[in-house]
Structure formats: C-alpha cells, structure tokens
N, C-alpha and C positions, 0 to 999 in steps of 0.2 A: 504494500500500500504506500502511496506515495503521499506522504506530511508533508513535502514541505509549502509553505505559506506562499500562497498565489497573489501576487501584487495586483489590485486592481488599476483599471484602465487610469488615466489620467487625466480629468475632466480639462481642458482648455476651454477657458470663457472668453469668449472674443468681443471685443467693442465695436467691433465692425462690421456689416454695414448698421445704420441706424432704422429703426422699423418706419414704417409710412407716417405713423401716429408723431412718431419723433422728428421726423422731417415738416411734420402738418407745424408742430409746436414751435420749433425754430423759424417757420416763415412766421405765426401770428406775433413771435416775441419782437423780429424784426419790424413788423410794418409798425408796430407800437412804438417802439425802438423810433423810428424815421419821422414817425407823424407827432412825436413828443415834442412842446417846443424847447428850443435848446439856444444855446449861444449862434449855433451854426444857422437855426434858422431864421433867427434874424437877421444876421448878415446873407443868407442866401433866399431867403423864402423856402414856406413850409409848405410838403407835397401833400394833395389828398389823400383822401382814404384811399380812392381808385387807382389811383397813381402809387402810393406806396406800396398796396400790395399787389402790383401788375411786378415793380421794381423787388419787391422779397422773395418772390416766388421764381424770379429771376436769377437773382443772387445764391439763391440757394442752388440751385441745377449746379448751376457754375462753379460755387463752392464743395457741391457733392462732389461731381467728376474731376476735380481738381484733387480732393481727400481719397477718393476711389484708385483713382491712377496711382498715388503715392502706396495704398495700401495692396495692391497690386504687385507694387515692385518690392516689396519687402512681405513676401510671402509666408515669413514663420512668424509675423507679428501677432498680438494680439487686438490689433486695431488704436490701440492709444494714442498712436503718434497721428495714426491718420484722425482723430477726434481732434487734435490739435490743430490738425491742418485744416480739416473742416471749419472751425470756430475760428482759426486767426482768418482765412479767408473771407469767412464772412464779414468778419471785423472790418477787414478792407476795402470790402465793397461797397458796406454800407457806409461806409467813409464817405466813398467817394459819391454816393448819390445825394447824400447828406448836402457836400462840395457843388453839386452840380445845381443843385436846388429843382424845383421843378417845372417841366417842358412847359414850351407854350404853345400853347393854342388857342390866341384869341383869335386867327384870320378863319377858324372852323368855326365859333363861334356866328363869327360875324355874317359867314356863308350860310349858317341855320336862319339866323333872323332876315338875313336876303331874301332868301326861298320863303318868307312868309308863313311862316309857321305861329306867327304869334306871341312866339315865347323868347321872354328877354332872358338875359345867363348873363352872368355874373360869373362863373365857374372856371372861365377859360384862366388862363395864365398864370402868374405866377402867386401861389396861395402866403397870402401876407395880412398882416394889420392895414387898416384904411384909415387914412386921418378925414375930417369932413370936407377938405376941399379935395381930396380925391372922389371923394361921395359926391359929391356936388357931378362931377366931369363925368363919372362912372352912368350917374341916374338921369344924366340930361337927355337922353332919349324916352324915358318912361315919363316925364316934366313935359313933353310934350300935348297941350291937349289935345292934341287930334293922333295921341299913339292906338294901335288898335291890336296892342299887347293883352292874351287872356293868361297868361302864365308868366311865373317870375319865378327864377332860379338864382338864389344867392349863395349860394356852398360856395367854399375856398376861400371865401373872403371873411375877414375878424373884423364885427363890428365895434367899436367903441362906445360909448355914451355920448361924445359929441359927433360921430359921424352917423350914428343910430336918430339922432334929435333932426338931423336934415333927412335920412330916410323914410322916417316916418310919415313927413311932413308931405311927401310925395306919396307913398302907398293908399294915406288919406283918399288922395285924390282919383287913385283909379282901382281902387277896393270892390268898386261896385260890379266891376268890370272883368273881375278876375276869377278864374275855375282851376288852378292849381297856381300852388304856391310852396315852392322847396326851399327854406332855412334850414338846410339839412349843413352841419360843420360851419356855422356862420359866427361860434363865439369862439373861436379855437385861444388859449392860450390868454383868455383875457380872468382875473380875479373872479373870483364865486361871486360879489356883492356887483361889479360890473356888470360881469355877463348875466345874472337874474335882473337886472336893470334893464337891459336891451331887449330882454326877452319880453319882460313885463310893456313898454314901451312899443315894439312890433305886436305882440299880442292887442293892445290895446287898438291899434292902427288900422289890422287887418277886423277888429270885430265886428261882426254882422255881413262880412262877405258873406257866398252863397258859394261855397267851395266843392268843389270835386276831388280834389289830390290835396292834400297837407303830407311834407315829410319836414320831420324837426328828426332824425336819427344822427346821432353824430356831435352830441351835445352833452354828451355825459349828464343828461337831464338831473335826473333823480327827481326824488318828489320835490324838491324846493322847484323844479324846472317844469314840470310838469303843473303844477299851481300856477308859475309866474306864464304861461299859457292859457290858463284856466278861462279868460273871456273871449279869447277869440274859441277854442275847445267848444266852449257852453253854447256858443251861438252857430254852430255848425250843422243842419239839419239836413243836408244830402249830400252830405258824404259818400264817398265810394271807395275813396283810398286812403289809408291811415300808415305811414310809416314810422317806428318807432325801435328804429334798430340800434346798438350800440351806445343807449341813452340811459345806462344805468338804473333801468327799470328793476326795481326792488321789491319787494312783497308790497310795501309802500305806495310805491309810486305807479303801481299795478292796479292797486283801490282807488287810487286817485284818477287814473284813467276810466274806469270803469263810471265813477261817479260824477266825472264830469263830461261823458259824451252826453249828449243826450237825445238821440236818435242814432240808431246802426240798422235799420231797416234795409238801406240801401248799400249798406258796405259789402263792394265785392272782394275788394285786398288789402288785409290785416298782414303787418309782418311785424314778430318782436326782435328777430337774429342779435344773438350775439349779447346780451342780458344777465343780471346776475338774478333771475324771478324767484325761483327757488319753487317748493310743493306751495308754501302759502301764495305766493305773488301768481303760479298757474290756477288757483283755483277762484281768482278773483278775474284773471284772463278766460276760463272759464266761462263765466258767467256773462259776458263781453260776447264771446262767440256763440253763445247760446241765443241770444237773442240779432245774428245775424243770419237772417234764413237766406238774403243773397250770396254769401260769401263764396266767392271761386278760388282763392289764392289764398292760405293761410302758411305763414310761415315762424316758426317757433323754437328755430335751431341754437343750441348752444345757449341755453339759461340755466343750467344749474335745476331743472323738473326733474326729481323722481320719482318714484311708482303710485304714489298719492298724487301727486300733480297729471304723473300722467294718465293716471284712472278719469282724475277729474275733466280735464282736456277732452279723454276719449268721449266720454258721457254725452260733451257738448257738443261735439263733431258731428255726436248722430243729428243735430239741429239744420245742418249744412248742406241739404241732399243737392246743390246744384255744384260743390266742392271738386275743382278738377285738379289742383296743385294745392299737396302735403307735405312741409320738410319740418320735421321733427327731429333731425339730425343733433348726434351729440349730446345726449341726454341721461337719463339713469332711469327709465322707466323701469327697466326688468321687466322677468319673465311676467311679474302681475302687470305693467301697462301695457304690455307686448298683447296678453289675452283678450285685455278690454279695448284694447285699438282692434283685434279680430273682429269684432261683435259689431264696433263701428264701422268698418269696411263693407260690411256685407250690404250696406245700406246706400252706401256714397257712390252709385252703378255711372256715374258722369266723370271718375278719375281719373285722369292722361297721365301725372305724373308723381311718385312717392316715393318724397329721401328719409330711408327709415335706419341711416347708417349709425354704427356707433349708440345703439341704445340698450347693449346687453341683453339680448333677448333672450339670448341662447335656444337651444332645440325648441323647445316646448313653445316659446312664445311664436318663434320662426314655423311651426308648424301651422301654429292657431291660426296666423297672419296668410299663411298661404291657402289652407283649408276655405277663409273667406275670400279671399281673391277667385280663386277657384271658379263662385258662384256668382263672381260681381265686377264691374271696372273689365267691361270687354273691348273698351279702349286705350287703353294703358300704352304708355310711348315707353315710358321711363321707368325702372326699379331698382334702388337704391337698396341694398342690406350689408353694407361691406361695416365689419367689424362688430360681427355679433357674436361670435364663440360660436356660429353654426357648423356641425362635424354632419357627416353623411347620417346620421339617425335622422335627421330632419329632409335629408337631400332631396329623398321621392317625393314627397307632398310640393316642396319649392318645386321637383323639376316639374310635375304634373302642372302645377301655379303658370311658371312662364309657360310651356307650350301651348297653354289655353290663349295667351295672350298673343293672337296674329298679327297685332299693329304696335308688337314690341319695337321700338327703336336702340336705347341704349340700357346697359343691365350692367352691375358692379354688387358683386359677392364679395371683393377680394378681404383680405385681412380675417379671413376666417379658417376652417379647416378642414377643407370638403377632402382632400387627398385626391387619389385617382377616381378611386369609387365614386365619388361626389361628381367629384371633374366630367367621367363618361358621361352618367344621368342628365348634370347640363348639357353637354353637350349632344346628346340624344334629344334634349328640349327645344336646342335652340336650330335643330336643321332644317325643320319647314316654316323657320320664322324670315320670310324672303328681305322684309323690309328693317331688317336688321342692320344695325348703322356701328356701336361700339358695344364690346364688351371687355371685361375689367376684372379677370379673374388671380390677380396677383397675391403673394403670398400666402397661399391656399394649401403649404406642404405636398403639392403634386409634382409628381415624376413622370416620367416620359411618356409612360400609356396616356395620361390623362391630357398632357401637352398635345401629344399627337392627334387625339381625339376631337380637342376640340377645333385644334386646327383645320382639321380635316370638315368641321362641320361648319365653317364660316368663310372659310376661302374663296368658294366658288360663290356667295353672295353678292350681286353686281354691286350692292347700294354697301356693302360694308368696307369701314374705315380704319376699325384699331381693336386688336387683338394685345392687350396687355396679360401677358402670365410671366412676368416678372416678378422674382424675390420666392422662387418655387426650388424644389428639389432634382430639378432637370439636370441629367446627366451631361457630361458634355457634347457626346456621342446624339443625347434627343434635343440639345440647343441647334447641333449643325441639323438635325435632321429637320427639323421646326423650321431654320430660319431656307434649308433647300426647298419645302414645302412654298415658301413665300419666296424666293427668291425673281417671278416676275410682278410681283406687288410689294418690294419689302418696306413701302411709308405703309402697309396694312398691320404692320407686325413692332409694338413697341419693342426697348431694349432687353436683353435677356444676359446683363454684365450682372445682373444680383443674385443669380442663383447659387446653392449653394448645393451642389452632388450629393455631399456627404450629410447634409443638414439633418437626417432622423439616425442617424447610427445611434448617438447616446442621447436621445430624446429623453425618457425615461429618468437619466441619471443627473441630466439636466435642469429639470423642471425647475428646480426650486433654485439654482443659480441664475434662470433666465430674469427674474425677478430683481433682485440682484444688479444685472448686469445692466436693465434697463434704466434704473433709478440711478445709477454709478452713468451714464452716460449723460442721461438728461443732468443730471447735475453740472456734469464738464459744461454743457453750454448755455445750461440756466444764468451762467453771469455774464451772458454774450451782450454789450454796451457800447453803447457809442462814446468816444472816449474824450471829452468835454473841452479840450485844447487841441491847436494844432499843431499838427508834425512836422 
C-alpha cells in the first residue's frame, strides 16, 4: 500500500481578465470621475452625461486591450501587473479627456433649429457655468416675439442665480407656448442653496404651462429638488413624459413625486434609471404607476429595489396593459420578485422589449418569467436576462420562451451558466428565429460543442449582426474552428481573446477563492481618480 502523502493540486488565482460586471463598474466610476467638477473643469469645460460616458466606455476598450496584450506577454503571471496597467491606463486617458474638455457641436445644433423642428438646445458645446450676459446672447432667439419654439432644451449649461433671474424672465414669456421642456444637468457644480434657488425660480417661470415632456434627470435632485419643483410638478395635467433619472431619488423624494403629480392618466414614459429608491422609495413608485393605465415605457434600472420593492413594482405593472418597454435592470428583486414579475407578464401581451438583467433571479425565478412569456408578448424584439445565476435547470422552459418568440430581434443570457447543455437548447431556439439581428451569449462557461452550435444556428441568418460568446471555455482548436465558420462575415463574430480552455479544471476547488479574487480586484481600481494637478 502506498502512504505516502499526495500533494494536492495548487490553486492559482488569477486577476486577470476582469469579469463584464467589473468592467461595467470601472466605466460608471469613470464617467462620475469626468462629469465631477474639478479644477480641470473649469479651466476646460465640463462634458455631459452623454459625452462622458460615450468617452469611458471608450477608454476602457482601450485600457483593457492595452492591460490584455501586457498580460499576454507574460504568461505565468497572475494578472496583477496587468490590473496595474489597466488602472494606470485608464488614469491617463481620462486625463487626457479631462484636458481636452468637451466637443463641440453647436453648428449641429444650429442645423436642428434650421430644419424647423421647433426646438431650441442649449446642449450643444462646451458644458460650462453661464454668467447673465452670456444668458442674455445665448436666449436672444427664444426673446424673440415672433419665435415659434415648442421645446427648450437647456442641459450642459450651469445656471447661476443671476443668469437664472434673466432666464426666467424670458420663459415667462413663451411658457404658454411650450410642450417639452429639458432642464435635465442644468445646475451642475453650483452650491445646494444656489442650485435649489434656480430651481425654485425656473419652476416658478414655467408654472401652468400645459407640458408634454419635462426631464429635470441629472440634478442630483433629492427631495429638497424635487419640492423646489413642486409648482410647476402640481400644475402639470397632461403629461406624457416624466424623466427623473440620476436625480437622487430616495424613499423620500419618491413620496414627494408621487404626491405632487397630480394627474398620470396620460403618462406614456416614466423613467427612474440610475437612483438610490431602495424597497420603500419603489413602493411609493409603485403607487405612481398604478394609477398610469397609459404607460408604454417604464424604466426603473439600477435603484437599489429588492424583492419587496420589486413584488411591489410587479403588482402595479399589472395596471399597465398597453406597457411595451421594461428595464428593470440591476436590481435585487430575487427569486420572490422574479415570481411576481411572472404573474405580471402574463398580462402585458403589447411587450416589444424587457431588460430583466442582473436581478438575481436564479433558476426558479428564470423559469416562472419564461413559463409567462410563453403564453404572452408575441411580439417581443428584445430579451435581456444576462447575469442571473441561470444554469441549464432552467434552460428548457427559457429555450421553449424565445422560440415562441418569431419577431425576436436581439437576446443576451451572457454572465450566466448555461454551459454547452444550455448553449445547444438556445441555440436549437434561436434557428427559425429569421429576423434575428444580435445575440450575447458571453461568459456562459461553454466549450466548443456549445460555441459550434450556436454558430452554426445564426450564420446563415441574412439580417444577423453579432455573435458574442466571449469570456467562454472555448478550446483553442473551437476558437479557430468558430472564427473559420465566420471567416466570410467575421464583423458577425465578436472577439474570442477572453476565453479561457482550461477555465472548469479546478472549478470546484475554486469557488470560494473566486470571491476573493473578485473583491481583491475591484478594490485595485476602486481608487481609480483623476489626479487634481497637473503633470
């Protein structure tokens, strides 16, 4: 009998590559990062929202395959050095956009209000503070009485208390006239007690219009911002669009909306994106969208809602039978919102499109959601479920779900863990779907049968555009085989530099270092900052 003591294997934890989640979080920390005011952006001007995260989403590509190549060439690493190269890279780029300040485009601008469209913009060029005699120069076409502007768009621009006191003084005057009005990023960088001034002041200006579109998103509102709104809000009776995204909406200031619309009869698009709402602050949104039987567009991604919030959510949803676009993305609903979202689907038979990614749903709740699709939304363009912990236990009900769906257009599972098994079944779902445009099956732990499979069921698609099954366990041998399959369409086929061959060997032994390994990375770049002087 052979004693002697068997060494076990030797786990390598690697830093490298960083998961989708961890690359999603690096771009949002950047556009934060750019759009903060800074030293830099006064002396350069500060870029939009639009603009910032067109430029982080950018930087990061650039920053990855730049950290990628390095960890590449140094093949027995553990990824660390390329975490560094990632994070100083980024550091640099964002330098430099920082530096460059932001583009301009006031001659687009000015080509929109040529073509007659009605609608003045403010937006274009370079997003800065406005003193009142630039307000003056800026508003001298809307001063005109005989303008035949129904829309005004002021985002990019920071208004002041004295350049606010001449703006106002003109919205006065064609208030009556007006059917959307975007203050959406209009106090950027100005004191709490200013910017509630300006707001309180436009709010007063625009009250008793007869508005169609209001967006204030982008205001780090809160309930003090939302109050200092509160007259023009109250006197809004046919509305149809409400935008209130990135405005610091709190349990709070969630009641405070609620309580001061006062008619949503007409509301077709509610959006909260991007929020810190929480279960209280959804059940009082809730209540909001209960009483919107028009609603076609609700959007509620990334507020901090879980499974009380989003029972609550679901409940009201069933109010909404003409509801064609749902993104509920980025949430904590669990398996119990996941259930009670089934129950609402089965009712909402007008749905073209539902981002239902990142909400934990796991098996059970991923079944419930399909089991209702099944029977309901036989229009459906779009289905969103990437990063739900869904493994092939759930796979056949999903894949039965999309093949019902013949006016699918684009579909993203990825960040789950269908494997090959899962992989086939889709791809068995999706080959008499003709008018198939993207699908998004990336880091899904599949190996070459499952690669091959799906390839084989999209290729020959005329209208189809992108095949992503990157950050998969594809051998090297079913990368070349995959990318010869597409080699007379290869823009149909995203990159396949992330896979990893060997990635389920020590799965198992792993589990509980991947955990670990995640928190230890995000950490390297949690202090990623723009660095307050220059070099």
């Amino acid at each position: 009998m052979d004693h002697s003591v068997k060494t076990p294997p030797v786990l390598s934890v690697k830093m490298w590559p960083p998961s989708k989640s961890t690359r999603l979080m690096l771009v949002d920390r950047m556009t934060k990062n750019i759009t903060t005011p800074s030293i830099f952006s006064r002396k350069y001007g500060l870029l939009s929202l639009q603009e910032a995260e067109e430029d982080a989403k950018r930087i990061e590509d650039l920053a990855f395959s730049t950290a990628n190549k390095h960890f590449h060439n140094e093949p027995d690493s553990d990824g660390t050095s390329a975490v560094h190269v990632y994070a100083k890279e980024s550091s640099k780029l964002m330098l430099e956009v920082i530096k460059r300040g932001p583009l301009q485009v006031e001659s687009e601008a000015a080509e929109a209000n040529a073509d007659g469209d009605a609608l003045f913009d403010l937006s274009g060029g370079r997003r800065a503070f406005i003193d009142v005699e630039e307000a003056r120069e800026l508003l001298s076409p809307l001063s005109d009485p005989n303008n035949s502007f129904t829309k005004i768009r002021f985002s990019n621009r920071s208004f002041g208390s004295e350049a606010a006191s001449f703006a106002v003084s003109v919205l006065s005057s064609v208030k009556d006239q007006l059917t959307e009005v975007d203050l959406s990023d209009f106090v950027a960088g100005r004191p709490e007690a200013e910017a509630l001034e300006v707001m309180n002041m436009f709010s007063s200006a625009l009250e008793g219009s007869k508005l169609r579109s209001l967006n204030l998103s982008d205001n780090a509102l809160g309930e003090k911002g939302i109050r200092a709104f509160g007259s023009l809000i109250k006197s809004q009776h046919d509305l149809e669009e409400l935008y209130l995204m990135n405005d610091g909406i709190s349990e709070d200031a969630a009641r405070a909306v609620r309580e001061l619309l006062p008619s949503t009869d007409k509301i077709r698009v509610l959006q909260f994106h991007n929020n810190m709402t929480g279960d209280e602050g959804a059940v009082a949104i809730a209540e909001i969208v209960k009483q919107c039987p028009s609603l076609e567009d609700f959007r509620c991604s990334s507020t901090r809602i879980g499974s009380d919030g989003g029972v609550a959510l679901a409940a009201a949803l069933a109010s909404c039978s003409r509801l064609k676009k749902l993104d509920l993305r980025d949430n904590m609903f669990g398996v119990e919102g996941g259930v009670a979202l089934a129950e609402t689907l089965s009712v909402l038979t007008d749905l073209t499109e539902i981002y239902m990614s990142y909400l934990n749903l796991e098996d059970e709740g991923a079944e419930a959601l399909s089991e209702a699709l099944i029977k309901s939304a036989p229009c459906l363009e779009v289905v969103e479920l990437a990063g739900n912990d869904i493994t092939v236990k759930s796979t056949g009900k999903l894949a039965e779900c999309i093949a019902s769906k013949r006016a699918l257009l684009k579909l993203n599972l990825s960040e789950n863990e269908l494997k090959d098994e899962g992989t086939i079944l889709i791809a068995e779902a999706v080959e008499g779907l003709d008018q198939l445009v993207e699908v998004d099956m990336s880091t899904n732990m599949m190996r070459r049968a499952g690669a091959r499979a799906l390839a084989q069921s999209v290729l020959k698609k005329q209208s189809f555009k992108l095949l992503n099954i990157n950050g998969n366990f594809i051998s090297e041998e079913g990368v070349d085989e995959v990318n010869d399959m597409f080699k007379d369409s290869p823009d149909k086929l995203g990159p396949l530099d992330d896979n990893d061959p060997e990635g389920e060997d020590f799965e198992d032994e792993e589990e509980e270092e991947e955990g670990d390994e995640g928190n230890e990375l995000e950490a390297k770049l949690g202090g990623l900052k723009i660095k307050q002087e220059e070099e």
